[in-house]
C-alpha positions, 0 to 999 in steps of 0.5 A, a space after each residue: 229522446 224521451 228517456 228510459 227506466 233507470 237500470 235497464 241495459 241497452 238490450 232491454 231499452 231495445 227489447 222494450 221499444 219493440 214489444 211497445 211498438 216504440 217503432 220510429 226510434 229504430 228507424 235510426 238503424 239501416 241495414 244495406 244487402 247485395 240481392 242477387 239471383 232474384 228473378 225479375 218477376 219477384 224484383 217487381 212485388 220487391 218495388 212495392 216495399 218502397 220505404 227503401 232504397 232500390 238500386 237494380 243491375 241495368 239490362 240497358 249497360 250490361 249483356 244478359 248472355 247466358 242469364 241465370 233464371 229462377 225455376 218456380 217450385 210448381 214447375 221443379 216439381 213437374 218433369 215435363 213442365 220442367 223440360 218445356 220451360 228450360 227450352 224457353 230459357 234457352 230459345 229467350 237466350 238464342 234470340 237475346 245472342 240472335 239479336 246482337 249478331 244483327 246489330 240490336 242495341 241492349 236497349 232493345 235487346 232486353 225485350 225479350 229477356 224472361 221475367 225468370 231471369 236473374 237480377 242483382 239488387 242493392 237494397 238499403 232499409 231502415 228496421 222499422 221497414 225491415 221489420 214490416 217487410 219481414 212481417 209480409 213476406 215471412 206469411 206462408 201466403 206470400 210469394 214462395 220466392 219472395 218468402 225465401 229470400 225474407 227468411 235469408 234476410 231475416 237470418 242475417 238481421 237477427 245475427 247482426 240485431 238479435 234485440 230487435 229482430 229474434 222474435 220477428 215472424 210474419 205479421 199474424 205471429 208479430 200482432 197476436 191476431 192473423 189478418 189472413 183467412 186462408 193458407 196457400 196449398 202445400 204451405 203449413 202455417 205454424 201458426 194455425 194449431 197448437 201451443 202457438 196457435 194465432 186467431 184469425 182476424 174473423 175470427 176475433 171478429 166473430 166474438 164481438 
């Protein structure tokens, strides 16, 4: 709308848009996803990107027998634990089944259904929201599952547009500066040493 220099191809007007942060001209660029095996649990830090357009699988129209169920890495990782809560995705799935022998609607079934339990998402989002929740939830101190799927949304963005999307990272490593001071145990940040090294935000403020 307001022009660009002359000469510059259309990867380079991209490329310049967004390291000026030029950012309400990429708003005009949508993508849509089939979400699907996300837990419901995640499904709710999900709704907090509301920038976006949600549209979630009804456990009120379609039966949950024999769900699927996200298994967090801290309980994968422990045998016991890992027994304990597989018995409770079963016993939820028993009660769900239970309670349609006895004449329960889904409506009310769904009740005892597990925040573990898979859910199907369509999402649709402009790049301008993409780039923000990229910027989120590509953190090492986001929610692993939710950092999991940013990295799956990530791949697939920067194979459709590249331009935009190649250099996207977590916030710290788009802004220059790391507005977190702490790093979630057992997850390395690649940004805290080394050539790439990021300075923290209390940091910078130290220095004034």
């Amino acid at each position: 709308m307001s022009g660009v220099p002359p000469g510059m191809s259309d990867a380079e007007i991209v490329g310049m848009i967004v390291e000026n942060d030029y950012m309400s001209a990429i708003e005009h660029i949508s993508f849509t996803f089939d979400i699907s095996e996300m837990s419901i649990a995640a499904s709710r830090e999900f709704l907090e990107h509301r920038i976006s357009s949600h549209t979630g699988r009804s456990t009120r129209y379609n039966e949950e027998d024999g769900f699927g169920y996200f298994i967090p890495r801290e309980i994968q990782n422990n045998a016991e634990a890992l027994s304990e809560f597989k018995q409770a995705m079963e016993y939820s799935n028993k009660v769900y089944q239970r309670l349609k022998e006895l004449g329960v609607k889904r409506e009310g079934r769904r009740y005892v259904l597990p925040m573990a339990m898979h859910c199907r998402y369509l999402w649709t989002v402009n790049a301008r929201s993409l780039v923000n929740f990229l910027g989120l939830r590509l953190c090492v101190r986001a929610a692993p599952e939710l950092r999991e799927l940013a990295k799956q949304l990530h791949a697939i963005a920067v194979e459709k547009y590249p331009e935009i999307f190649k250099e996207i990272d977590c916030r710290g490593q788009i802004l220059g500066v790391c507005p977190e001071n702490q790093v979630r145990d057992g997850f390395p940040c690649p940004y805290k040493k080394g050539k790439n090294r990021v300075p923290t935000k209390a940091e910078i403020k130290l220095k004034k």
